[in-house]
C-alpha positions in Angstrom: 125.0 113.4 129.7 121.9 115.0 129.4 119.2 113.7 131.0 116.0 114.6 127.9 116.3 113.8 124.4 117.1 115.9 121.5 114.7 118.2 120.2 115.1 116.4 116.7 114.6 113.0 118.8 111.4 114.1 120.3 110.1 115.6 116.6 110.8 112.0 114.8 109.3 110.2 118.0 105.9 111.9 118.2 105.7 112.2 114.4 106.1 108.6 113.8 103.9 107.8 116.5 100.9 109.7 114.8 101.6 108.9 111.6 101.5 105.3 113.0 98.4 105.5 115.0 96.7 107.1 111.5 98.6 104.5 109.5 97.1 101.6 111.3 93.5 102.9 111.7 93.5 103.9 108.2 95.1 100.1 107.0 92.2 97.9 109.4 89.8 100.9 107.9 90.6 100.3 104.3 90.8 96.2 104.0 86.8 96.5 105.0 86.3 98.4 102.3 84.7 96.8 99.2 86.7 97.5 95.6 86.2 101.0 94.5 88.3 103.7 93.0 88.0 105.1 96.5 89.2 102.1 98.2 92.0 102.5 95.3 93.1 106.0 96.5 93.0 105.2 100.0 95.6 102.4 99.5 98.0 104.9 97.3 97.6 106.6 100.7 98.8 104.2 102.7 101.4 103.4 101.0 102.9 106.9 100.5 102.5 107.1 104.3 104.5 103.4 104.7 107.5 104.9 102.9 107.3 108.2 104.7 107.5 106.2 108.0 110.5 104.3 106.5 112.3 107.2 105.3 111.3 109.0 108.7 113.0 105.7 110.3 116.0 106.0 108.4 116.4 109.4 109.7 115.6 108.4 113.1 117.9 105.6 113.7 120.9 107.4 111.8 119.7 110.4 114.5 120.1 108.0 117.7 123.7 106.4 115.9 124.8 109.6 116.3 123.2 111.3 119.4 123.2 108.4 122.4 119.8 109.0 124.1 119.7 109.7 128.2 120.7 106.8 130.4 117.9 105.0 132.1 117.3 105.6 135.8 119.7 104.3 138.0 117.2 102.7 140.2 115.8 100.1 137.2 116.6 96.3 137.9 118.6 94.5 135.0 115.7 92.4 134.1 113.5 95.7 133.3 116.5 97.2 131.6 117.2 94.2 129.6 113.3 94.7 128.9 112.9 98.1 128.1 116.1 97.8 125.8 114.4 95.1 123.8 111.0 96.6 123.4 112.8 99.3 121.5 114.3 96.9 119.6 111.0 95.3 119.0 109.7 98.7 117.8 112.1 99.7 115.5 112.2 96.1 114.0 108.5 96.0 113.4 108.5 99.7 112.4 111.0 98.7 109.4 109.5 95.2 108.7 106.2 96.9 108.4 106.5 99.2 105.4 109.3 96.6 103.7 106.5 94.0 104.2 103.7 95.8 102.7 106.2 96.5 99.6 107.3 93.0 99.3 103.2 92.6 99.5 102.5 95.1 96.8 104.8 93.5 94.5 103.6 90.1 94.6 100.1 91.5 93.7 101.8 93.3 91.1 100.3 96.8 92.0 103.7 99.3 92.4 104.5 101.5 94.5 104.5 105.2 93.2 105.5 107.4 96.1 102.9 110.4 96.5 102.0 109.7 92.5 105.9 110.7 91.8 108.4 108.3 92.5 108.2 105.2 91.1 109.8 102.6 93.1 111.2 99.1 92.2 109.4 95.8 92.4 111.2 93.7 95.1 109.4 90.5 93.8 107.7 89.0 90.9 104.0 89.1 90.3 102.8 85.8 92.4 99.2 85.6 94.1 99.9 82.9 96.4 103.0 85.1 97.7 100.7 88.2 97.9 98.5 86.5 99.9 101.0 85.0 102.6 102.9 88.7 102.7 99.1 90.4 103.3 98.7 87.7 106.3 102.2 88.6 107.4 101.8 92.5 107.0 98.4 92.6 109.0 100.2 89.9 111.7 102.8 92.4 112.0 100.3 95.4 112.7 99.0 93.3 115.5 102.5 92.6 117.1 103.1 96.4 116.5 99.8 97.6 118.5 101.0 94.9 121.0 104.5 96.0 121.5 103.4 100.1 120.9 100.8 99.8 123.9 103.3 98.0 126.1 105.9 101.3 125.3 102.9 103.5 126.2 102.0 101.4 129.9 105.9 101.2 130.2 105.9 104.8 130.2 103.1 105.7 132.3 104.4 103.1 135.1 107.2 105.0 135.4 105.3 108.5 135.5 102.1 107.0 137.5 104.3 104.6 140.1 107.9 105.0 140.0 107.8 108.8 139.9 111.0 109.1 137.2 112.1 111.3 134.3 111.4 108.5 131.6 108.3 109.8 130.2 108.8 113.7 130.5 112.7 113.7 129.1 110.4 112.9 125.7 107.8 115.3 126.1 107.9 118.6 124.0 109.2 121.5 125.7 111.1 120.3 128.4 
């Protein structure tokens, strides 16, 4: 088994990861921002980049059904690998909830979603303030729990670089 992940792994990893990092800045940005036909734009934005990410984690989990990533160093306790194998879980729940939450959100405000201008996609739910409301509280509680659970994956990783002197951060760095 090899011991670093797939070039294709490591190109959907670090891609998502920026595109998330810009994606929430750029969704905490634009909720402070009065209503304008910039703040208008900025939103098509983030929505075009919410179904990228989805598409992009499609693609990604059909990628890791299908190519099993390295094992986890032998020396890791059960506890932390019982830990480390739900906080990916975590992340790739949240990182699906996310971008279906903000369309269920979208829908119930009746704005749709037209992917990069183009694509219309399909209303998932009636028009219904009340509902738009609760799914805005719900999308922006779920970009918390998202930085949480992101930052943890990050301090995970340099743990193992920083203390326990593994592979588990450089098998996912380019160019190894």
């Amino acid at each position: 088994m090899s011991t670093s992940y797939t070039r294709t792994a490591k190109w959907l990893h670090w891609l998502m990861a920026l595109m998330l990092i810009g994606m929430l800045c750029v969704g905490f940005y634009m909720t402070g921002m009065r209503f304008s036909p910039q703040k208008l734009q900025i939103y098509s934005y983030h929505k075009w980049g919410g179904v990228t990410l989805f598409a992009l984690l499609l693609a990604r989990l059909a990628w890791r059904g299908t190519h099993r990533p390295p094992a986890l160093p032998a020396g890791m306790s059960r506890l932390m690998r019982f830990a480390a194998q739900g906080a990916h879980l975590a992340l790739y729940l949240l990182m699906a909830a996310m971008p279906i939450s903000g369309w269920l959100m979208s829908s119930a405000k009746g704005v749709q979603t037209v992917w990069f201008g183009v694509l219309p996609l399909p209303n998932l739910v009636g028009k219904d303030k009340a509902l738009g409301d609760a799914l805005a509280e719900v999308h922006e509680t779920l970009a918390v729990l998202l930085i949480v659970v992101a930052s943890v994956h990050v301090l995970a990783a340099l743990k193992h670089h920083l203390i326990d002197r593994d592979d588990v951060l450089t098998r996912m760095l380019p160019r190894r």
